[in-house]
C-alpha positions as CSV (number, residue, x, y, z in Angstrom):
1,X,0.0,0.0,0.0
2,X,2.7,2.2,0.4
3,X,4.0,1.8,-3.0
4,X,-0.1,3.1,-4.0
5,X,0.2,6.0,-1.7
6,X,3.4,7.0,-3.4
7,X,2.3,6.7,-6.6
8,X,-0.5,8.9,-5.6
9,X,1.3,12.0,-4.4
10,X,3.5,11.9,-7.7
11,X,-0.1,12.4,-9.9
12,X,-0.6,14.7,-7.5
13,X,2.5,16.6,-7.8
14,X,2.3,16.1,-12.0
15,X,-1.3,17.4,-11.8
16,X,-0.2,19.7,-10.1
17,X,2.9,21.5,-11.7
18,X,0.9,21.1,-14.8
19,X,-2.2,23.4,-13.6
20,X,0.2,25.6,-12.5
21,X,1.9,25.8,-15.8
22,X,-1.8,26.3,-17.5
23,X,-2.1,29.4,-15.0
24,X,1.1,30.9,-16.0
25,X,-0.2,30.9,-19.5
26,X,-3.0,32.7,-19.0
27,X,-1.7,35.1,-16.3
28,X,1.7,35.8,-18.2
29,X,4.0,37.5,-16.5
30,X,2.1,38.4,-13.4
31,X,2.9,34.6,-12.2
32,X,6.2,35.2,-11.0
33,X,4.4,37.2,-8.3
34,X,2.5,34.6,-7.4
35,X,4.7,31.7,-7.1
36,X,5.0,31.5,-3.3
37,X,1.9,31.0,-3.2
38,X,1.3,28.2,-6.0
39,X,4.3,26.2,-4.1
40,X,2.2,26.3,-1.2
41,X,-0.8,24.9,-2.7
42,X,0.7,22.2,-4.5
43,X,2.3,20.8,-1.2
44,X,-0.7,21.3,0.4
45,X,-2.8,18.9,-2.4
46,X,-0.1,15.8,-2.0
47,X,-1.0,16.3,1.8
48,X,-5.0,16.1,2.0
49,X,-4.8,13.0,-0.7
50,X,-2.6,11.6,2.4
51,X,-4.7,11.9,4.9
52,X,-7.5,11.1,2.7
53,X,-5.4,7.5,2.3
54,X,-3.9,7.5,5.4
């Protein structure tokens, strides 16, 4: 099961970066003020699928 929970915070990770990419395209430039911020939410997704799982 751990392997499965692993597995699971990668998606989450790659789902992640790649919304976060799709953002920056639309917002241009103004994401580099925003990246903080992004970071934060995409630790914070891997996280609630763990306890979720866990």
């Amino acid at each position: 099961m751990k392997s499965f929970r692993y597995v699971v915070v990668v998606l989450a990770l790659l789902m992640s970066v790649s919304l976060v990419k799709a953002e920056e395209v639309k917002k241009g430039f103004h994401f580099q003020t925003r990246q903080k911020e992004s970071w934060m939410e995409i630790l914070t997704i891997p996280m609630d699928i763990l306890i979720i799982h866990g």
